[in-house]
DRENFIDREN-993838 format. One record per residue: x, y, z of N, C-alpha, C, CB in turn; residue in one letter. Coordinates in steps of 0.02 Angstrom, whole numbers, plus 50000, padded with zeros to 5 digits. Glycine has a CB too. Layout:
XYZXYZXYZXYZA;...
//
This chain:
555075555953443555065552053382555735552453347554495554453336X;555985547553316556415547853253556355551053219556475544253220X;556915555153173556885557653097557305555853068556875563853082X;557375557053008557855555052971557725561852901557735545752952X;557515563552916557295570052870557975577452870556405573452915X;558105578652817558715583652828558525590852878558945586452745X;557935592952849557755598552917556905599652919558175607752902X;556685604352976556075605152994555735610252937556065607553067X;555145608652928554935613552869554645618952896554445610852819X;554815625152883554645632452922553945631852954554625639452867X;553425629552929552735628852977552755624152993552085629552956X;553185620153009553155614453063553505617153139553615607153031X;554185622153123554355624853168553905632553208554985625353142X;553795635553152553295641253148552525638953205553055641953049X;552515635653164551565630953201551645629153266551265621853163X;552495625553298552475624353355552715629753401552745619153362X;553075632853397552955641053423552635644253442552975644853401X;552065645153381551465648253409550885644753455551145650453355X;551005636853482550675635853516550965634153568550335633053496X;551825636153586552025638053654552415631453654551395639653717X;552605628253591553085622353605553825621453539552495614553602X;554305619653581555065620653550555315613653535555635624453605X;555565613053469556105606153478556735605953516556375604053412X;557095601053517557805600753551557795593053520557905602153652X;558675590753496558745585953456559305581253510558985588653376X;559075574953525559465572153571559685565253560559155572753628X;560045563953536560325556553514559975556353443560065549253571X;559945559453371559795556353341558895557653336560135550853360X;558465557253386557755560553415557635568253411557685558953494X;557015567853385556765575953409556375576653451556475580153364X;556505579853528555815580653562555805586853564555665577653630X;554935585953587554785592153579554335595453643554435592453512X;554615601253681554575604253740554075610153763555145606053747X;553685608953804553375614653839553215615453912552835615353812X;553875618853931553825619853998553315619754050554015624054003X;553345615354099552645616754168553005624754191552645608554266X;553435627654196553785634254199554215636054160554065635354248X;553965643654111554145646154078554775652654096553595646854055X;555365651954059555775656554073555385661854015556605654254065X;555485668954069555395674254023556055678654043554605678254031X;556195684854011556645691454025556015696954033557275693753952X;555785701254048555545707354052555905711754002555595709654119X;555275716253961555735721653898555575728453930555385721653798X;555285726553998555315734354012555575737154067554755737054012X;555815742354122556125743954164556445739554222555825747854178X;556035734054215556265726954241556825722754241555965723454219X;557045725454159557405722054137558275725454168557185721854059X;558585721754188559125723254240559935722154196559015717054313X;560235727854182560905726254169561345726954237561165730954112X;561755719154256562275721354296562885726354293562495716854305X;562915728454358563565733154367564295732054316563815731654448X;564615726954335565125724154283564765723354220565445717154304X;564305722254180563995721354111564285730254098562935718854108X;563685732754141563915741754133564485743554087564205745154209X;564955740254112565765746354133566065739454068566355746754265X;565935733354040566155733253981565905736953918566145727953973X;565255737453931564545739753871564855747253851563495740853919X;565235751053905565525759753898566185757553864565695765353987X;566655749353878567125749853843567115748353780567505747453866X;566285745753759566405743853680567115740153645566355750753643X;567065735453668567575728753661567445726253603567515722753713X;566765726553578566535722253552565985725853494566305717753606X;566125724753426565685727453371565085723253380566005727053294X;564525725753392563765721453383563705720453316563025725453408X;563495715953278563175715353224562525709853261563705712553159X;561985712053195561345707753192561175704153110560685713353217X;561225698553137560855694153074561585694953022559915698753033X;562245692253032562835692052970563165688152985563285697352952X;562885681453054563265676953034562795672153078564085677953046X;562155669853048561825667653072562045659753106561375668853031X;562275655653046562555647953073563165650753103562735641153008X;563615654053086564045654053143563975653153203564275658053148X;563335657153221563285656853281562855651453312563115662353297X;562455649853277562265642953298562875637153304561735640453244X;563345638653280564015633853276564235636853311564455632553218X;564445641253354564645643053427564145639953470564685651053443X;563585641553458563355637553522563325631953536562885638153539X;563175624053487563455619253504564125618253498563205615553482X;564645621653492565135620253508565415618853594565365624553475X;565075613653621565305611053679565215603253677564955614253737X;565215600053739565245593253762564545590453737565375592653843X;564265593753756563595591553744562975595153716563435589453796X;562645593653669562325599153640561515596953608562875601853579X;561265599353605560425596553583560325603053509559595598353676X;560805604653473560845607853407561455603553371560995616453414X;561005599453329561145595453281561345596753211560725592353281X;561565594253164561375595453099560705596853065561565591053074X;560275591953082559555594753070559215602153103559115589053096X;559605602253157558965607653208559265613953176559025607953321X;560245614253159560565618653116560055622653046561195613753089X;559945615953003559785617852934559135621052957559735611552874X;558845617453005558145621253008557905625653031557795619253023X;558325628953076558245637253093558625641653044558545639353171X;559265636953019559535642952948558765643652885560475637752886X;558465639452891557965639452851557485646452855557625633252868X;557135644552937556955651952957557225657752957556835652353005X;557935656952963558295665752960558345664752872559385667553015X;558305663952806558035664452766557585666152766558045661752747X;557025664952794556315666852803556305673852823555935662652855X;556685676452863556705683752895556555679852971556005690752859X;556525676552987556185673253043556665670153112555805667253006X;557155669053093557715668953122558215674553141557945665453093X;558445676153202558815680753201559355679853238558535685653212X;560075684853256560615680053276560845690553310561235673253190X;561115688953356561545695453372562335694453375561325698353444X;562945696053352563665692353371563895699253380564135686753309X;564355697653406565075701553466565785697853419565065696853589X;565965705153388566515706153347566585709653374566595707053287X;567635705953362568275710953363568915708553308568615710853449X;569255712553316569815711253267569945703453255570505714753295X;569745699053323570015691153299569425687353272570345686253365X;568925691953273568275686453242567865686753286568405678453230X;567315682553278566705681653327566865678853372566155678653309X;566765681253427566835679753498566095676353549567065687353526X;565715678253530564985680753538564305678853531564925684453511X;563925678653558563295680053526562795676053536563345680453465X;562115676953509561465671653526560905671853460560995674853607X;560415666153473560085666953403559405666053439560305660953336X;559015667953395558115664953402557845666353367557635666453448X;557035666653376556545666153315556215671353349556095658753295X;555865675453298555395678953310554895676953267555545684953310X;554025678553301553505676953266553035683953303553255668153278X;552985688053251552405692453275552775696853334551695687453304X;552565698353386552885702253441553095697853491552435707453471X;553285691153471553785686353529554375684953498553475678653556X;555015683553526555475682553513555715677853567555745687853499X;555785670253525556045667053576556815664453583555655662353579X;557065665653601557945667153638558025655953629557935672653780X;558375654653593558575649953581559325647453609558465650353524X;559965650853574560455647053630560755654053625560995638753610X;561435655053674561905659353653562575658253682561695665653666X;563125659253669563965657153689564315662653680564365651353643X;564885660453720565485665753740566065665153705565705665253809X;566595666353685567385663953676567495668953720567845664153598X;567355674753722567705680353764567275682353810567925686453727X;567395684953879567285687153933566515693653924568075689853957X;565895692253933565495694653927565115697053855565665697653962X;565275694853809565165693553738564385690853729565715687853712X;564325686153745563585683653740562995689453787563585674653778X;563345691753848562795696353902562665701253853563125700253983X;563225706853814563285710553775562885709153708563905711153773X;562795705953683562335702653632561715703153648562445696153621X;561495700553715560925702253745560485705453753560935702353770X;560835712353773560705719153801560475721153725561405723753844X;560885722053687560925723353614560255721253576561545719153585X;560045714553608559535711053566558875714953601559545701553574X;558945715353673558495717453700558105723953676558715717553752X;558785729653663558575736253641558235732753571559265742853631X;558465731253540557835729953459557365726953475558045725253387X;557245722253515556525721353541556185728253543556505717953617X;556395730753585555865736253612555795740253557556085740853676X;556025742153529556235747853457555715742753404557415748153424X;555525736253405555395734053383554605731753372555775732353394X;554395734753463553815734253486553735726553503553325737253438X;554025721153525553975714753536554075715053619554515710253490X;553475712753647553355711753693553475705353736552945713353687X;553575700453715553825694153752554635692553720553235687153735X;554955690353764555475687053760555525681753808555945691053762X;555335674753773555455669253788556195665653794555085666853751X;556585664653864557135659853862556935652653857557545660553921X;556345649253876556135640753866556135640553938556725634353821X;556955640453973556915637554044557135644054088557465630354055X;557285643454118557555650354175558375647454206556825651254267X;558655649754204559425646454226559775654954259560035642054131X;560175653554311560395657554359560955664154311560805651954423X;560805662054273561465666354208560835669054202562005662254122X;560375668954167559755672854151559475677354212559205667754128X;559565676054273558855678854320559355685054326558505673954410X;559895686454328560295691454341560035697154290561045689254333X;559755694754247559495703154199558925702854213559525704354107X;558755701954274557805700754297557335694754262557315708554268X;557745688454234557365684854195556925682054272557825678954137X;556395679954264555895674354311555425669054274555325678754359X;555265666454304554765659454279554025659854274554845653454330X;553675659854226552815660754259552795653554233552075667754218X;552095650054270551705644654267551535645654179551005644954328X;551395637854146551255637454095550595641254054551275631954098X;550225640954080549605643154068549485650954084549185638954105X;549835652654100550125658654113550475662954043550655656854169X;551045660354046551545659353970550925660653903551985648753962X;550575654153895550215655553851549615661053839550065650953846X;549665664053917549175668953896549545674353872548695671053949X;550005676053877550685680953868550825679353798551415679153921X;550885674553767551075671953690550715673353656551145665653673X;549775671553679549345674053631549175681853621548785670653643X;549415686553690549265690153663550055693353609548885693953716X;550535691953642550965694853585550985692953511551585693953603X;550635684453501550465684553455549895687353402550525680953461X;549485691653450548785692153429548595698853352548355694553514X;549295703853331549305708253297549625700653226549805716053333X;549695697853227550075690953179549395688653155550585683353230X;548895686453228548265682953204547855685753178547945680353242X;547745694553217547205699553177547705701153085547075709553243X;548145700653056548455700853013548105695452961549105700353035X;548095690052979547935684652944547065683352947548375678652974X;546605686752975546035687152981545655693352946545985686653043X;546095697552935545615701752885545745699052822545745709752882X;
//
């Protein structure tokens, strides 16, 4: 469908989340996506840092911060040729990280942000939205980073949307849809018992 609306209103984005579906903004259009195969990462022993990731992560190149430069980094990540994060899809996840609901990891050094990735969390899922590089392993490093606060965090799903060959290298894989959603409801299910007593 068309919009013409400046951004998404937090339970419009919130509401489609929790039932296992994402926007992406493409010419001007918003559609809206739910994979026949779901990219996930694994948060537990599964989860795979490469050899070279290793031996930068010991050189600490790179200051982690979380959540201090939230649009920045959404403005790193469409910063390419082609991009499905718009002005609208912008205001409307800065909306959610207002909310507490949005979150962003970046890779600082002395020249600035290099780094980093953003997503949403709802309840114990966190879904991995975009992330970019300027410098040489910056975004993987962000990753790893995001990953440990998951767990510290007790969030059990981490949703990528699709599965892409940059991802399967930290053990990401694909389950069938119906699958996914059984995985969503239950990480969502301490959110739903919350709102039911």
């Amino acid at each position: 469908m068309s919009y013409t609306m400046d951004k998404l209103e937090p339970h419009i984005l919130l509401g489609a989340y929790a039932e296992g579906v994402f926007p992406m903004a493409d010419g001007g259009e918003l559609l809206w996506f739910s994979p026949v195969e779901r990219g996930v990462i694994p948060l537990d022993e599964r989860f795979h840092v490469p050899r070279g990731l290793r031996k930068s992560l010991r050189k600490e190149a790179f200051e982690v911060r979380h959540n201090t430069a939230f649009r920045e980094v959404m403005d790193g990540c469409s910063d390419r040729d082609e991009t499905w994060i718009d002005p609208v899809i912008k205001d409307s996840y800065v909306g959610l990280y207002e909310l507490g609901f949005g979150h962003s990891f970046e890779c600082w050094d002395e020249e600035g942000l290099q780094g980093g990735l953003y997503g949403v969390r709802l309840g114990n899922a966190f879904f991995g939205e975009s992330m970019f590089s300027r410098k040489t392993d910056a975004s993987k490093i962000a990753l790893v980073h995001l990953v440990q606060w998951l767990r510290d965090e007790g969030v059990v799903l981490l949703d990528t949307q699709w599965m892409t060959e940059h991802l399967r290298q930290f053990g990401g894989y694909e389950v069938p849809r119906d699958v996914y959603l059984g995985l969503l409801e239950e990480a969502l299910e301490p959110l739903v018992g919350g709102y039911m007593e």
